[in-house]
FIMARZA-495015 format. One line per 5 residues: number of its first residue (from 0); their letters; for each residue z, x, y of N, C-alpha, C. Coordinates in pm, whole numbers. Each point is the difference from the previous one (the first is absolute). Example, Ala and Ser with C-alpha at 12.3 -4.5 7.8 and 13.67 -1.06 7.14 Angstrom:
0) AS) 780:1319:-569:0:-89:119:0:90:120; -72:-35:105:6:82:119:73:-77:109;
//
This chain:
0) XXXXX) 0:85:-119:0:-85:119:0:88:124; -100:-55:67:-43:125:147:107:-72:106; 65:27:99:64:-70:87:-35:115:165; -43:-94:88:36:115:128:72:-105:93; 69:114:65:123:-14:83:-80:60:142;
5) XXXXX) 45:-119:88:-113:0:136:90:-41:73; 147:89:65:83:-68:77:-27:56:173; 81:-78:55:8:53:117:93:53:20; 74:102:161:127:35:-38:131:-97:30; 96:17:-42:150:-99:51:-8:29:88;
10) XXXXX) -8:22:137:73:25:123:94:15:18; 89:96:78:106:56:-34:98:38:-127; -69:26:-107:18:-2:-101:-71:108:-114; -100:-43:-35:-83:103:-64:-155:1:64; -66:114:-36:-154:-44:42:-57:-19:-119;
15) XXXXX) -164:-59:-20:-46:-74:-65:-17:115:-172; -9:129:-18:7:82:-69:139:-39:-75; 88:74:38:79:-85:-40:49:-112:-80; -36:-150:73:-15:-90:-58:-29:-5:-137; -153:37:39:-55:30:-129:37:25:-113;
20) XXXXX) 40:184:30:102:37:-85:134:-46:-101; 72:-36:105:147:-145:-78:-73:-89:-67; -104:-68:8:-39:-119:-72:-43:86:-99; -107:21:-44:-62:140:-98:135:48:-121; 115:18:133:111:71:-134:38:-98:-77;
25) XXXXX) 44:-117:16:46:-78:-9:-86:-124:-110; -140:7:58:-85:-17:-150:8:55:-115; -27:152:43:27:100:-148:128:8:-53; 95:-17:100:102:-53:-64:7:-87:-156; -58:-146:48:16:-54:-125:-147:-23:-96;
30) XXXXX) -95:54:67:-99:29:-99:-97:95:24; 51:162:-69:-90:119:43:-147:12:-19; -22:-122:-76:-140:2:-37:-114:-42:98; 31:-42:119:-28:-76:108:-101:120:39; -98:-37:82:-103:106:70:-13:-88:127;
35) XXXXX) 110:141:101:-9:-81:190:-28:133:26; -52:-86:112:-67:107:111:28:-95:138; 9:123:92:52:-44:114:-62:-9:129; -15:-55:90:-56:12:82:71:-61:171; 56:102:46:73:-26:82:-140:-85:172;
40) XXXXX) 95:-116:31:-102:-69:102:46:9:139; -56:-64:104:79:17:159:-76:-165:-1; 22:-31:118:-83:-103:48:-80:52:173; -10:116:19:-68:60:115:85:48:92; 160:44:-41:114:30:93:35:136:-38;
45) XXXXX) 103:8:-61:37:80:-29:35:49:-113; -44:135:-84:-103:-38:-140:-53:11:-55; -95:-29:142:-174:7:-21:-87:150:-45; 114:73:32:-35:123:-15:35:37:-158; 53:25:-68:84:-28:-128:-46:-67:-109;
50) XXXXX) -43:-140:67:-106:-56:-112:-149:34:5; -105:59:140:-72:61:-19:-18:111:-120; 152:84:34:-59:139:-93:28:-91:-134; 95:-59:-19:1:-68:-189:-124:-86:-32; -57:8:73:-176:-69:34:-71:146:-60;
55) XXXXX) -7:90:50:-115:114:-10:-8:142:164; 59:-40:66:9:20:128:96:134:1; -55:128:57:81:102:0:122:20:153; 133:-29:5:50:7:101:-1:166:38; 10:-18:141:37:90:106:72:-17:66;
60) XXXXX) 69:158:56:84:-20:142:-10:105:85; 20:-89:84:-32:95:128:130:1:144; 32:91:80:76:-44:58:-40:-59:145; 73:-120:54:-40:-68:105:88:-30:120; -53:-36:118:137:1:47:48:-163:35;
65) XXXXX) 120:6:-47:69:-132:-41:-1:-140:102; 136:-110:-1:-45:-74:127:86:-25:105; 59:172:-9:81:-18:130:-42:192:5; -73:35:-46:-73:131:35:31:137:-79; 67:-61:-110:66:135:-57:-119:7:-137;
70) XXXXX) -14:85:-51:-102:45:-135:58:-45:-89; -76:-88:-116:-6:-101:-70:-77:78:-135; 80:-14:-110:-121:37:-113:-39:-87:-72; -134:-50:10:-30:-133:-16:-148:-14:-95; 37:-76:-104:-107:43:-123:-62:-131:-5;
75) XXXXX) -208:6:-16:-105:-97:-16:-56:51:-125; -75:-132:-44:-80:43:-100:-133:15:-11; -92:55:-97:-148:42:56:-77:35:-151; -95:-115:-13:-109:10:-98:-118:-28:71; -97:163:-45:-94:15:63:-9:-29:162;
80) XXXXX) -65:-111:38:-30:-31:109:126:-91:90; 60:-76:-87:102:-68:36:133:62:-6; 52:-97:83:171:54:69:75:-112:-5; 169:16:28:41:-84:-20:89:43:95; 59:-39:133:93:11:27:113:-85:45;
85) XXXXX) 149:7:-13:86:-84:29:41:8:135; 5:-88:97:21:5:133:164:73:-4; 90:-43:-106:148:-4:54:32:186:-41; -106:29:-98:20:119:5:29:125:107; -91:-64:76:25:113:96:44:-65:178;
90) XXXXX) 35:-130:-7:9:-59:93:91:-119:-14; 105:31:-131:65:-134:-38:145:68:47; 81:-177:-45:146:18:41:39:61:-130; -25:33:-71:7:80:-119:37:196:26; -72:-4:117:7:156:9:44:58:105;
95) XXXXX) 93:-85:82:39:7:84:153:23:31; -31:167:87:118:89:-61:161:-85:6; 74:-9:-82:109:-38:-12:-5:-186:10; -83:-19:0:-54:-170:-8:40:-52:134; -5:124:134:-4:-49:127:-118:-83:44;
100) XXXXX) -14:-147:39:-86:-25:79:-47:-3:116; -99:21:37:-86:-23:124:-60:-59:61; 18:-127:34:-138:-89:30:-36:12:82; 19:34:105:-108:38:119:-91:123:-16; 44:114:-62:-33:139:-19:-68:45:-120;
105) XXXXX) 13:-57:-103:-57:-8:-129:-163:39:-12; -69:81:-62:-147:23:26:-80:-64:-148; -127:30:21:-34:-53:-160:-93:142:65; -1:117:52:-69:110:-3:-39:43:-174; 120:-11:-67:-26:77:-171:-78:-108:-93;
110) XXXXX) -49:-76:74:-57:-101:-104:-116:111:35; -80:-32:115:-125:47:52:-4:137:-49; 78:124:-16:32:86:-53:-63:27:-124; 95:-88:-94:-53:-31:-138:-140:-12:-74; -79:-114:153:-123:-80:-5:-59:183:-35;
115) XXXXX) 30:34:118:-91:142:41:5:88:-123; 89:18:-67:71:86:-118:-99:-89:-141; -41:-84:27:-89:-81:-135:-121:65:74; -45:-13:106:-144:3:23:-45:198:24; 122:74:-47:12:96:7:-41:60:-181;
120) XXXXX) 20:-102:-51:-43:10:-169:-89:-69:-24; -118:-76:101:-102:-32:-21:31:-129:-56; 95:-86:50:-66:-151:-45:-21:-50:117; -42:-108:-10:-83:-127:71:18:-94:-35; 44:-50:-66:103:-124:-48:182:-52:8;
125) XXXXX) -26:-27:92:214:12:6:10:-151:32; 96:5:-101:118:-92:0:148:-7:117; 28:-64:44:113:-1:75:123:-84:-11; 81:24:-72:96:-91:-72:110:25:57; -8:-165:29:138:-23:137:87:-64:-70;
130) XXXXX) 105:58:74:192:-57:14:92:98:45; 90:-37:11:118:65:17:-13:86:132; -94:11:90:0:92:130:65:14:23; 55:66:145:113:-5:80:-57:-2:145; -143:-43:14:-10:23:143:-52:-143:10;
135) XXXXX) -10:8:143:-75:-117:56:-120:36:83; -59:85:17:-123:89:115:-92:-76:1; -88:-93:-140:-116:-36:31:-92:75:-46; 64:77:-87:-138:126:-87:-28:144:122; 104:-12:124:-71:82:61:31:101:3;
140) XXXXX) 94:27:-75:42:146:-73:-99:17:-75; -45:-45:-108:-99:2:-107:-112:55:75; -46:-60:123:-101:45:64:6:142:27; 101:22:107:-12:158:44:30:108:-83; 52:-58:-181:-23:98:-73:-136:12:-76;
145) XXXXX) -55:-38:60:-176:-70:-75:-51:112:134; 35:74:98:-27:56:96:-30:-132:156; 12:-123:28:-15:-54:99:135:23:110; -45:-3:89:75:54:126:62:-100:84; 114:-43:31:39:-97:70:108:13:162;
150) XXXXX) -73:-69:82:50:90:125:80:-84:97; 93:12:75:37:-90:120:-47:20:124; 18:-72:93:-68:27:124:-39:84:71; 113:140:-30:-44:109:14:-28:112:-42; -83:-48:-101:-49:46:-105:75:87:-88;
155) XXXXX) 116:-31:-20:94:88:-128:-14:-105:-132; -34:138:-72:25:-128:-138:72:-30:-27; 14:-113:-73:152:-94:27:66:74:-117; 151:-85:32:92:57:-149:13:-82:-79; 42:48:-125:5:-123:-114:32:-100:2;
160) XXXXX) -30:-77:-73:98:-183:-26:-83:-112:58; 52:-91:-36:-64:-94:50:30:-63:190; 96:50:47:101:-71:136:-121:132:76; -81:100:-73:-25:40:166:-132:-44:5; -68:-70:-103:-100:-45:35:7:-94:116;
165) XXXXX) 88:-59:67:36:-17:114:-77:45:115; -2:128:-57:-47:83:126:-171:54:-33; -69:-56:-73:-99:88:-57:-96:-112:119; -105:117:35:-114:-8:110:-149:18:-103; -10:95:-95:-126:51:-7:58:-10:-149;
170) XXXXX) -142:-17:-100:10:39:-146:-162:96:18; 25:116:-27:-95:77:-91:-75:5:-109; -62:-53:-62:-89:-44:-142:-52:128:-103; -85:21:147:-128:81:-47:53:161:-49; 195:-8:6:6:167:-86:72:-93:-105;
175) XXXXX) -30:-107:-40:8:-54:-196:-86:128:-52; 111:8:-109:-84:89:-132:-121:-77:-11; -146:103:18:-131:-83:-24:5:-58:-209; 72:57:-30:-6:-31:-191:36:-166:-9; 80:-38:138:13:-158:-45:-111:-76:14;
180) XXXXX) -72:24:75:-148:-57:9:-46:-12:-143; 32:100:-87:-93:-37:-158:137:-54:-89; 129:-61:66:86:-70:-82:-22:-122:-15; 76:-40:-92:30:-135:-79:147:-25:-22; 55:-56:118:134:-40:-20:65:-112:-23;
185) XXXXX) 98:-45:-93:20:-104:-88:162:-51:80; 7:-106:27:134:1:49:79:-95:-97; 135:26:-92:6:-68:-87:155:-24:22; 5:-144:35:90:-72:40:-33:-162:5; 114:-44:-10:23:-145:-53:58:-74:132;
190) XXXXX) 39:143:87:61:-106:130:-153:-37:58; 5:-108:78:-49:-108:91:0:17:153; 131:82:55:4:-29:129:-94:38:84; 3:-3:111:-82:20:100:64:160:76; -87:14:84:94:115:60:155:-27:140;
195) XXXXX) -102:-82:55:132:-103:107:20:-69:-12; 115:-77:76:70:-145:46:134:-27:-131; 19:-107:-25:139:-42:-91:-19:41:-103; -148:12:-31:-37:28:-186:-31:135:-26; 34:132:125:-80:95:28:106:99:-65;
200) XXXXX) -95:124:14:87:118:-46:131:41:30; -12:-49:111:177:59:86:74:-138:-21; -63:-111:5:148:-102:-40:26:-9:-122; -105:-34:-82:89:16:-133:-4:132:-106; -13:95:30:26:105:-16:59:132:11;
205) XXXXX) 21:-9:191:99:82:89:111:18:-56; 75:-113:-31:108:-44:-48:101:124:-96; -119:27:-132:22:52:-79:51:108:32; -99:58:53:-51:140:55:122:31:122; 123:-63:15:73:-6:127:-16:-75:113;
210) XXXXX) -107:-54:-3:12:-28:164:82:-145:62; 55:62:90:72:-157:71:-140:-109:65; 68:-119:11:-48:-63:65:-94:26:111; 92:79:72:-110:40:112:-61:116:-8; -7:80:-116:-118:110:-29:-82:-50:-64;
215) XXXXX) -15:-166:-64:-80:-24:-56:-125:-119:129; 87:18:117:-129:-40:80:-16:89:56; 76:152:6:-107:58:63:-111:112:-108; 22:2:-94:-81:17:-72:-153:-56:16; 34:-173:-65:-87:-80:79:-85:26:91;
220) XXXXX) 56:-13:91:-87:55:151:-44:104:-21; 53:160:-76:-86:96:15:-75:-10:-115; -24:-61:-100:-126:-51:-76:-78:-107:20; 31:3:93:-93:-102:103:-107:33:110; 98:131:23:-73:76:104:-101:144:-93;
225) XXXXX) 57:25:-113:-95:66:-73:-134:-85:-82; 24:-103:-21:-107:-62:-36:-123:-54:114; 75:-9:131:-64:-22:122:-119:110:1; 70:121:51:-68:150:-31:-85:-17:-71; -9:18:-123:-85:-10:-133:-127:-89:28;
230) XXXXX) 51:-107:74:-59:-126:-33:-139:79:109; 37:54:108:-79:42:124:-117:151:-36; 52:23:-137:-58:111:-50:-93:-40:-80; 49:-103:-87:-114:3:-153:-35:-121:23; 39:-101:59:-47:-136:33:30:-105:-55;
235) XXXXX) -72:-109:-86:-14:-101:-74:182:34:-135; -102:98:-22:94:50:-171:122:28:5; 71:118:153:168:-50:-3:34:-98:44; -101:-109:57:72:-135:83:48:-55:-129; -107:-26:-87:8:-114:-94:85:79:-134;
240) XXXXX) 53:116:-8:116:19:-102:110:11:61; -16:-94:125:203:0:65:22:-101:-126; -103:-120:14:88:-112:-90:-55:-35:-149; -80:120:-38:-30:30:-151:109:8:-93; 13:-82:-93:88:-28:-84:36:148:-53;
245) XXXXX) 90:32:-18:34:169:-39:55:101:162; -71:14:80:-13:44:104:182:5:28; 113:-84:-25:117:36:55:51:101:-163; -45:-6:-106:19:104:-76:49:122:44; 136:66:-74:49:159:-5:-3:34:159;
250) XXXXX) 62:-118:64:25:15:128:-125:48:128; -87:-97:-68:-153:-8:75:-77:130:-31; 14:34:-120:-97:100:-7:-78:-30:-63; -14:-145:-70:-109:-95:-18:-57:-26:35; 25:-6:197:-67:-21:94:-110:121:-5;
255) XXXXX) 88:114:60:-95:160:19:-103:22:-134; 83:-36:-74:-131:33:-132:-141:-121:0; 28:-123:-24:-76:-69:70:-93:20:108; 36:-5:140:-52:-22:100:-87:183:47; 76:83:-80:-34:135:47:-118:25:-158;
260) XXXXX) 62:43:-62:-42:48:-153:-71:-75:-64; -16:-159:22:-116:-42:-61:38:-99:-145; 154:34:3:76:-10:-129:-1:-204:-67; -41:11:-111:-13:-119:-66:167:-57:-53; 58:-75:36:115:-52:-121:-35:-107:-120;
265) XXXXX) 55:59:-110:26:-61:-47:130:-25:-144; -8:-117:-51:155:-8:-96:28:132:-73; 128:49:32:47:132:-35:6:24:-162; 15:-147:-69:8:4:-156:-153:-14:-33; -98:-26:40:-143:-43:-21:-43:192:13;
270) XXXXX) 38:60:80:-59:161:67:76:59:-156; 117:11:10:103:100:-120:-72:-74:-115; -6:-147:-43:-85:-11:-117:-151:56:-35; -101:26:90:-105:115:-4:62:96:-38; 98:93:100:17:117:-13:25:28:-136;
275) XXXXX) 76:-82:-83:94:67:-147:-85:-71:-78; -123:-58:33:-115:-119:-115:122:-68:-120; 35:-39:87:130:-100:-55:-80:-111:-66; -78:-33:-27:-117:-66:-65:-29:21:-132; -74:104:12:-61:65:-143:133:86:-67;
280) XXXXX) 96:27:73:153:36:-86:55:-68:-42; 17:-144:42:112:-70:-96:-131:-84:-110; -84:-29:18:-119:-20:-63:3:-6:-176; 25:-69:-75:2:18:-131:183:4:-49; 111:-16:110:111:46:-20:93:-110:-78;
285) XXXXX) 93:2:-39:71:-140:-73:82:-58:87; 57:82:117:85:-62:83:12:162:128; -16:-109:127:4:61:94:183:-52:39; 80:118:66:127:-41:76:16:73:156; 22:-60:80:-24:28:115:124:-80:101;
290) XXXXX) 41:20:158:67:-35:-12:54:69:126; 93:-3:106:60:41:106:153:-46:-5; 71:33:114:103:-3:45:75:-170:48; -98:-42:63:38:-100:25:-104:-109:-28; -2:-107:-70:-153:-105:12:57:-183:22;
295) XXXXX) -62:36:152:19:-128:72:-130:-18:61; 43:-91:119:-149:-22:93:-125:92:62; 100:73:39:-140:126:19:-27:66:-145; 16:10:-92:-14:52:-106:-176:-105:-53; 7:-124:11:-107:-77:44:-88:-5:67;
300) XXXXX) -33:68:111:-61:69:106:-136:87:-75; 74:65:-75:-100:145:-59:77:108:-24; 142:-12:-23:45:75:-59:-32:107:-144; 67:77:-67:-101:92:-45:24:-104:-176; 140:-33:20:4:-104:-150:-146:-109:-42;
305) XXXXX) -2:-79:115:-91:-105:-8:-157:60:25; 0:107:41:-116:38:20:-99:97:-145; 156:46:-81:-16:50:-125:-17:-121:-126; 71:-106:46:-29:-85:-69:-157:-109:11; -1:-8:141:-131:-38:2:-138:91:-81;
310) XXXXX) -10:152:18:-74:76:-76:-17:7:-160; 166:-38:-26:15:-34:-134:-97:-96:-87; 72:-122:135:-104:-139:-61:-143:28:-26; -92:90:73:-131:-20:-10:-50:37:-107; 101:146:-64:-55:5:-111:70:-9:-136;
315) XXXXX) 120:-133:12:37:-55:-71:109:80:-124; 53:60:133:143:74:-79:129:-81:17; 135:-10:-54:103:-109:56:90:131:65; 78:-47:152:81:31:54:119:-23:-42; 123:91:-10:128:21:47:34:15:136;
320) XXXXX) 85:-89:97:58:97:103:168:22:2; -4:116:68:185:52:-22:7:3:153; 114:-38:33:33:33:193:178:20:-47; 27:37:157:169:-19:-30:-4:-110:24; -44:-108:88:37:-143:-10:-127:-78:56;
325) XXXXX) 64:-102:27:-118:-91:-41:24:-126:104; -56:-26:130:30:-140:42:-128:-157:-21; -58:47:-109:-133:-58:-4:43:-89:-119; -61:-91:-25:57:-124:-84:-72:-6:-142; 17:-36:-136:-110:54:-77:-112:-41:-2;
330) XXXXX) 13:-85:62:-173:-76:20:-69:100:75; 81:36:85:-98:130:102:-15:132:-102; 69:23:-68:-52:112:-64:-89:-13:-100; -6:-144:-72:-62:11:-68:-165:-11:62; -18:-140:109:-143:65:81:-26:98:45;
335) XXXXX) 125:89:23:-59:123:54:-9:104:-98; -65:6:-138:-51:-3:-126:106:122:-51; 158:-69:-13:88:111:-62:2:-111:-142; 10:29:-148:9:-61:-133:178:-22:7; 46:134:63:190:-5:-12:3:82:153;
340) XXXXX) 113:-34:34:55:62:78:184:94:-40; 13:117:-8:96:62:-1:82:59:138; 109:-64:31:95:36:143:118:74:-35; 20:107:52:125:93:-41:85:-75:45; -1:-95:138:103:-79:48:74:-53:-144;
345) XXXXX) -95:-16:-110:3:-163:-97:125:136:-69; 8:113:-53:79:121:3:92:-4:43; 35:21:89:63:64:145:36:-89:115; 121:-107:-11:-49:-51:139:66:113:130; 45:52:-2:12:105:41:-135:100:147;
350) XXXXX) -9:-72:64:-152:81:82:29:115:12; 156:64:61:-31:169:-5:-20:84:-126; 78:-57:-88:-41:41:-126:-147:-4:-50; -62:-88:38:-100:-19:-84:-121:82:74; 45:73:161:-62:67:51:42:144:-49;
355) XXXXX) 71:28:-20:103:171:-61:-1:15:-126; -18:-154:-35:-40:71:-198:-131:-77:-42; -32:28:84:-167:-96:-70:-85:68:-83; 17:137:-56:-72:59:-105:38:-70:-96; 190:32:-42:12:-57:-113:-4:-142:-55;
360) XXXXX) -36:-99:120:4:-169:10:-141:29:-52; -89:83:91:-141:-42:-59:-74:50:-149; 133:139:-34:-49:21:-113:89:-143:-127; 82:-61:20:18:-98:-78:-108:-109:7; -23:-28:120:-80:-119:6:-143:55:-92;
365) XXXXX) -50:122:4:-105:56:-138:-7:-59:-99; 149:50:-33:43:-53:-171:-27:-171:-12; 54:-31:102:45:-176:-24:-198:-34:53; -53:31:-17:-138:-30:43:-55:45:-139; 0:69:-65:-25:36:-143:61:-73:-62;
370) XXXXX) 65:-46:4:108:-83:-125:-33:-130:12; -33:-40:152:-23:-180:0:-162:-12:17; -25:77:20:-188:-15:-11:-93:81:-17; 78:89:-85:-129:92:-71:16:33:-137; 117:-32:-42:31:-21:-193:-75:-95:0;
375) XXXXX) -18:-133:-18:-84:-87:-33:-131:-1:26; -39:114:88:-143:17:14:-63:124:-101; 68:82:17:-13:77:-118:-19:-22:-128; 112:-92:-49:-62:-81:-126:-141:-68:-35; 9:-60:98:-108:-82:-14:-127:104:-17;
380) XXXXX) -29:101:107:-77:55:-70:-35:131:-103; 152:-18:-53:-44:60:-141:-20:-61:-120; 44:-163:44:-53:-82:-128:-121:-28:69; -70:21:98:-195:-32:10:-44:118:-41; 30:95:-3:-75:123:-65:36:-27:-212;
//
């Protein structure tokens, strides 16, 4: 019996390798005869990098500078022509020294960095896989590490973050690395927002990232006033990705990638399922298990569970999903094509626990997944042979 394991990671807890792993032990646990293979997933966040290389994808690292300016060692992945990079890598609240935030000051300079560091190994295909930032700029860090120049009135180039775009007079274009002209950039995210107003990058996002109330209108205003700029430079194309669905993404660098780079979005589990041909791998398998941290309403959205399970369906493999819990009702799991659902909560009611010991919850839940629905399948087909 072939089985693959296609999880995402727990969040705060384990990452999707991992996962994997505990479930895997925990099969062989009670039946070594089992043949899994693993395949760790993202849904276009954070991940994405990780399940590329368990895809085929050779990671790299390079060092960058971070998003409050300090050097970042921050690893993408790269087959042949294509790249993969994670925005939070080099520009997330993830790497940010001592988990001080910044929201006014914050750069996404090491994304653009990165970009440059792929097109430095000759691809032309990049991926850009958003979450977890820590800035709010509007991509325009991303820019001036792409080489574009950004100036205030009297003509100093401005300083990082998003609050001094405030002050920005002039954007520079024409010293972009000429190599993006022959790119293909993929923007892979599930958020929706826009870049301004209530639904925009700085209100419902600032937040995270630190900002008070009132840094999140003036944020606002100075991505307002950088998209103004833009808009007076390239014309039509940054007007109309202020309110392009994606565009308030990784703290508007949905916007800059968009409106500057040319950049396409789309569903972050639809991009990582190409990347790992999550298709033709589970393909012929007896049971796919897959599965995140938490599966509720956004988990419905396009999360990486339902999105593994949808791939499943087409070519007619049955799903497992495992989460630590579960606010979705079984009717919802079952349309949202899970056969069982397994909750460490159902374990553990316990949430810190079930966040601090979730290897060994998930390597039981293995066993108890072998025992209630894969002995009886096994039989069966050794009395059809």
């Amino acid at each position: 019996m072939r089985i693959v394991i296609a999880p995402d990671k727990f969040k705060g807890s384990l990452d999707a390798a991992a996962v994997a792993q505990c479930l895997a032990a925990g099969l062989h646990r009670a039946d070594s005869s089992l043949v899994i293979e693993t395949l760790p997933m993202a849904d276009g966040g954070e991940g994405t990098v990780d399940a590329a290389v368990s895809g085929g994808f050779v990671r790299h690292t390079t060092r960058v500078t971070g998003p409050t300016g300090h050097l970042v060692a921050a690893d993408f992945a790269v087959r042949g022509s294509d790249a993969v990079i994670e925005i939070a890598a080099a520009s997330g609240l993830a790497v940010l020294p001592g988990g001080i935030r910044d929201a006014l000051g914050a750069t996404s300079a090491g994304t653009g960095e990165l970009i440059r560091a792929a097109l430095d190994l000759g691809c032309r295909n990049i991926v850009l896989a958003v979450g977890g930032s820590a800035c709010t700029d509007g991509g325009a860090g991303m820019l001036t590490g792409l080489g574009a120049i950004l100036r205030d009135e009297a003509g100093t180039p401005l300083a990082p973050g998003g609050a001094a775009l405030a002050n920005l007079a002039t954007a520079d274009l024409t010293t972009l690395d000429v190599r993006l002209a022959s790119c293909t950039i993929i923007l892979a995210s599930d958020v929706d927002n826009p870049l301004l107003g209530p639904h925009g990058a700085a209100a419902v996002f600032g937040p995270q990232k630190g900002a008070t109330a009132d840094n999140v209108v003036e944020l606002d205003a100075a991505l307002a006033r950088f998209a103004r700029v833009l808009s007076d430079v390239i014309g039509d194309t940054a007007h109309a990705a202020i309110s392009a669905p994606g565009a308030g993404s990784a703290g508007g660098i949905g916007y800059g990638a968009m409106a500057v780079l040319g950049a396409t979005r789309r569903a972050g589990i639809d991009v990582v399922a190409e990347l790992t041909h999550l298709a033709e791998y589970i393909t012929g398998a007896d049971l796919v298990i897959t599965g995140e941290g938490s599966l509720d309403r956004q988990s419905l959205l396009g999360k990486t569970p339902v999105g593994v399970a949808q791939v499943a369906a087409r070519v007619g493999v049955s799903v497992i999903a495992v989460c630590g819990r579960t606010s979705l009702s079984e009717g919802e799991l079952r349309s949202a094509g899970f056969s069982h659902t397994f909750a460490l909560t159902d374990l553990e009611s316990d949430i810190d626990v079930c966040m601090n010991d979730a290897g060994r919850l998930l390597t039981q839940v293995g066993t108890m997944i072998q025992k209630a629905h894969l002995t009886n399948t096994s039989s069966t087909k050794r009395e059809e042979l």
